[in-house]
C-alpha positions in Angstrom: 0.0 0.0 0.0 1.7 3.0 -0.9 1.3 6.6 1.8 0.7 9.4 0.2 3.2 12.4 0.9 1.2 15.6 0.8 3.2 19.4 0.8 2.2 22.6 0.8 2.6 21.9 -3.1 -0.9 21.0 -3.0 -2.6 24.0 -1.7 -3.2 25.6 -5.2 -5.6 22.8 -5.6 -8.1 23.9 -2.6 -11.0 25.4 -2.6 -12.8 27.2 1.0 -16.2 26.7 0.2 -15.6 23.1 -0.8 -13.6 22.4 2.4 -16.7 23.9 4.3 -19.2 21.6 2.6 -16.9 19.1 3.3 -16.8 19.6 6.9 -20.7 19.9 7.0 -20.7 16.7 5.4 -18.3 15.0 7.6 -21.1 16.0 10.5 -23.7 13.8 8.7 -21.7 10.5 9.2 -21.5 8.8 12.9 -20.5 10.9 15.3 -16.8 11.1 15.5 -14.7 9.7 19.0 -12.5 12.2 19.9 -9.3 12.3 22.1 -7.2 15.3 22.9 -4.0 15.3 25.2 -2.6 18.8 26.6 1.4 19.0 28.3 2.4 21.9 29.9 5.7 23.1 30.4 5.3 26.7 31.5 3.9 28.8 28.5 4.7 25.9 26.4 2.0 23.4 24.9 1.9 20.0 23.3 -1.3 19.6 22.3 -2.1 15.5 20.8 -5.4 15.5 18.7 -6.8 12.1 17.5 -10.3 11.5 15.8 -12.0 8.4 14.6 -15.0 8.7 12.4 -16.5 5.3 10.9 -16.8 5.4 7.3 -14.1 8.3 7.0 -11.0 7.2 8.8 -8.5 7.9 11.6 -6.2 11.1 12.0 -3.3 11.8 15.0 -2.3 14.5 15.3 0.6 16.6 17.4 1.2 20.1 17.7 3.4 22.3 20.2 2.9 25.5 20.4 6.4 27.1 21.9 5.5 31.4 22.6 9.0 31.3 22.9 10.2 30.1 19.3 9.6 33.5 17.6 12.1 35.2 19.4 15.1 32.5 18.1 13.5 33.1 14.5 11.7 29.7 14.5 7.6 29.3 14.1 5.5 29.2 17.6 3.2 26.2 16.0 4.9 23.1 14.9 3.7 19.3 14.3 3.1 16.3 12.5 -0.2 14.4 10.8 -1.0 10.9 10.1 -3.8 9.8 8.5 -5.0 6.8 8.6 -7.1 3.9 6.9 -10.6 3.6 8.4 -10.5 -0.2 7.2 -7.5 -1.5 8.0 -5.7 1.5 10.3 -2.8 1.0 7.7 -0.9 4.4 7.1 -2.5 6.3 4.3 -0.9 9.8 3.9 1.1 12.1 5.7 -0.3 15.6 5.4 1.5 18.5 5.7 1.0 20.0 9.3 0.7 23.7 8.3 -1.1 23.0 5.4 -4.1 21.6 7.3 -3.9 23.3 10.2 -4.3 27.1 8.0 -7.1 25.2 6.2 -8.7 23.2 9.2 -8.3 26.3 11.7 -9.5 29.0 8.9 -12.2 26.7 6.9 -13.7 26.1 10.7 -14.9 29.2 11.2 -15.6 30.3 7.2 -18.2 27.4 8.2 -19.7 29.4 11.1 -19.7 32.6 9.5 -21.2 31.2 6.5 -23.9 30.0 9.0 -24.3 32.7 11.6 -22.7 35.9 10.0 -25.4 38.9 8.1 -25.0 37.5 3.9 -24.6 41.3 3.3 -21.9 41.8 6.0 -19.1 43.7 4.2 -16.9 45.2 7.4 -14.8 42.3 8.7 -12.2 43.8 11.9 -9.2 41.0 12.4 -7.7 41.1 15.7 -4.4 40.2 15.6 -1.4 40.3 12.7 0.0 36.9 12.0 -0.7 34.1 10.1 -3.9 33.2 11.3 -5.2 36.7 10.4 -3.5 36.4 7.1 -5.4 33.2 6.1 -9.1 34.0 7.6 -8.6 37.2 5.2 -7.9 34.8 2.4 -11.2 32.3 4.0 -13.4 35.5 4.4 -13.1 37.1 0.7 -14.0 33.5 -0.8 -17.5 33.7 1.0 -17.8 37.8 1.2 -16.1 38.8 -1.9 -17.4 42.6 -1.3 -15.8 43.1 2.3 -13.3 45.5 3.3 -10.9 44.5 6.2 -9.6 46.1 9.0 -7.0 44.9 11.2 -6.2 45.6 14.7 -3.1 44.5 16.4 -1.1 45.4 19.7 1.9 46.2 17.9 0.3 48.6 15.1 3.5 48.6 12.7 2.9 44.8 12.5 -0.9 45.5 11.7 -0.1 47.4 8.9 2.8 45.4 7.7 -0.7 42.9 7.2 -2.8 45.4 5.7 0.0 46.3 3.1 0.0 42.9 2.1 -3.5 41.9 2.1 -5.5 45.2 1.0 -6.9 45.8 4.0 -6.3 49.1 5.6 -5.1 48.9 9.9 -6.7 51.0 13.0 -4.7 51.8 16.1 -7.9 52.3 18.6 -9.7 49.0 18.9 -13.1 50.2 20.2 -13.3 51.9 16.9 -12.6 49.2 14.9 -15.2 46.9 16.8 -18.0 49.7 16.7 -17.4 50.1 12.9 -17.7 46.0 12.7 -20.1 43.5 11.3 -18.0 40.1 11.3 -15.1 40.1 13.9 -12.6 37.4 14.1 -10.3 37.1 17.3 -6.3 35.6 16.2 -4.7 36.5 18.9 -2.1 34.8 22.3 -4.3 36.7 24.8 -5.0 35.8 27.8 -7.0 38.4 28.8 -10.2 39.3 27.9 -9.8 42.9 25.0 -13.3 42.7 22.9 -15.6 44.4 25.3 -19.1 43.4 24.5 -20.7 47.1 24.8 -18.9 47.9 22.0 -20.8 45.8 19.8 -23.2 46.5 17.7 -26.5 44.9 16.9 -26.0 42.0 14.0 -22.5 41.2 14.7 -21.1 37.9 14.2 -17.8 36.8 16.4 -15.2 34.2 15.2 -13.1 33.2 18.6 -9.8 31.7 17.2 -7.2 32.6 19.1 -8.0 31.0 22.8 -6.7 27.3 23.1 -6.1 26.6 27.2 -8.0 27.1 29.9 -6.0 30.2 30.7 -7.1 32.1 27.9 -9.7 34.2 26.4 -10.5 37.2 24.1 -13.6 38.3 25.2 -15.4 39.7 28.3 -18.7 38.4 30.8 -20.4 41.5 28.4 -20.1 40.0 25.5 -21.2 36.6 26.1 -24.2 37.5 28.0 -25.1 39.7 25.0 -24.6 37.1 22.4 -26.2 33.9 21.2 -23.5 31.5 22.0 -22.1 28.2 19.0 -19.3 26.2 18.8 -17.5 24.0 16.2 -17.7 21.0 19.1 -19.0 21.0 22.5 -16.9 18.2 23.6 -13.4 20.1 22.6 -14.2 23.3 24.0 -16.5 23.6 27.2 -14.0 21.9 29.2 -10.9 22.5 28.3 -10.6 26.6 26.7 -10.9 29.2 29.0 -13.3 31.0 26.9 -16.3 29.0 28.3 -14.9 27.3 31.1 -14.0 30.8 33.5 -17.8 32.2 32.7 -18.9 28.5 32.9 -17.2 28.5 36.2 -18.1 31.7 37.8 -21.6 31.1 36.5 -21.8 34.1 34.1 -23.1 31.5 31.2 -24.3 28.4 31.5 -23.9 24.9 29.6 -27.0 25.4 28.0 -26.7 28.8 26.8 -24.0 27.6 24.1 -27.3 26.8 21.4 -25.2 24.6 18.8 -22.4 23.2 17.1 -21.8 21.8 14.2 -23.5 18.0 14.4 -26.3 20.3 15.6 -26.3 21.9 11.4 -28.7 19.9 9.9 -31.4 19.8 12.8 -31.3 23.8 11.6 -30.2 25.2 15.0 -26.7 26.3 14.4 -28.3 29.5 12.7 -29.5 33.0 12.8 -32.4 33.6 13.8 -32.7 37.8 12.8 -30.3 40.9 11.4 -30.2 42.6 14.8 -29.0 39.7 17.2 -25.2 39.1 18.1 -23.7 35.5 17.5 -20.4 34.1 18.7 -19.1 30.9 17.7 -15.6 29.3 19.2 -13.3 27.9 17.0 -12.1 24.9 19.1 -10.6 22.9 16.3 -11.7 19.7 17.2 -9.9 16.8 16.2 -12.6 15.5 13.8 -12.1 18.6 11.8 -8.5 17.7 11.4 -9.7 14.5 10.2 -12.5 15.5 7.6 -10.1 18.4 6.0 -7.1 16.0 5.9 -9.7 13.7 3.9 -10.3 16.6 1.3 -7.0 17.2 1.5 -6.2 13.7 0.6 -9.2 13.2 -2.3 -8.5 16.3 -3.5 -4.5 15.5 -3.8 -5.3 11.7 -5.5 -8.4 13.3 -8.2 -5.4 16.0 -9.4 -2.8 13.3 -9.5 -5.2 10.4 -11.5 
């Protein structure tokens, strides 16, 4: 059996909107079993996803995440994928980690904001600057070709080294850029809370990205009591990212407040129900996303090479 060896070469064959019909898709078939493991070492992370969906196959996957690495010139996120045979649990392919995880991480929430964000929504603010930001620009435009971006960043000279590249145009003060806002998506390290919901305005729809341990968030109590509340996967995020499990803890939300995810698609109630209501959806990244987008990843690499 040969293992398919799949680089970043193979990007310029992907497509957003198909990735996002592939993930709802993948949400139609049994529901996936899903294992993460976190280490700690200080600010450092190594993060082991697996996923196992019957009829679709089995992904591992390992990432660390070093804060650290930038500084010696080296990338924060690092890893390795395997996919593997739902059959037989042979080896199929080894996909390249930041390929899939810029596709995965981004394609996730193109899928919410497909479902939750205003159609006509044309101001999109980016909170932070790196590459993250740069790929949900690229996601966005292929659902809301007419938007104009904004990005806000800590550092502003690294904001606007962004917007130089991408078209987009960069604001210093960051309640501005929320208030003048219709889609927001959140890239950032924080671990403190900087979107303020009483700067939002009616019909806003908020991408949470950047937030992966329980010691982080992005936004404040405000904004998730103002919101109706999704997420890709209730069993990857409730528990383990501090963006639902503080307020879940102090009692600001509850477990029941967080309406959907994404097996929840085709019952209709991952949705918006009017123009003037505020939605939120955290972008966990479960494992089983890893797993469907390696599989398009994977189909899409054999069909171009047939």
């Amino acid at each position: 059996m040969s293992i398919d060896i799949i680089g970043p070469e193979a990007e310029g064959l992907l497509d957003w909107i198909i990735l996002t019909e592939a993930f709802e898709a993948g949400h139609r078939l049994p529901r996936a079993e899903v294992a993460d493991t976190f280490l700690y070492r200080g600010k450092d992370t190594l993060l082991t996803r697996s996923a196992w969906i019957s009829g679709l196959g089995i992904a591992v996957k390992s990432a660390t995440i070093m804060p650290g690495n930038p500084e010696a010139g080296l990338p924060m996120v690092n890893g390795a994928v395997n996919l593997l045979s739902d059959r037989t649990g042979m080896l199929e392919a080894l996909v390249d980690f930041k390929l899939l995880t810029k596709w995965k991480t981004a394609g996730d929430s193109l899928l919410a904001a497909r479902r939750l964000a205003r159609p006509d929504a044309r101001e999109i603010l980016i909170c932070g600057a790196g590459h993250v930001a740069a790929s949900m620009i690229e996601a966005y435009r292929a659902a809301f070709p007419q938007a104009r971006f904004t990005i806000w960043n800590r550092t502003h000279l690294t904001a606007e080294a962004l917007a130089a590249r991408t078209g987009a145009r960069a604001e210093a003060d960051l309640e501005t850029a929320v208030r003048g806002a219709e889609i927001i998506a959140c890239t950032t390290m924080s671990s403190q809370p900087y979107i303020r919901g009483e700067w939002l305005q009616p019909g806003t729809h908020l991408d949470l990205i950047g937030a992966y341990r329980p010691d982080m968030r992005e936004v404040d109590d405000e904004t998730l009591r103002r919101a109706r509340i999704f997420c890709d996967s209730r069993a990857t995020t409730i528990q383990h990212i501090g963006e639902f499990k503080d307020p879940l803890a102090r009692g600001v939300i509850s477990e029941t407040d967080i309406i959907a995810d994404y097996y929840d698609i085709h019952a209709g109630t991952f949705a918006r129900r009017s123009d003037d209501e505020i939605t939120l959806s955290k972008n966990g990244g479960g494992a089983h996303l890893d797993l469907i987008c390696a599989q398009y990843i994977l189909q899409t690499w054999r069909i171009s090479r047939a």
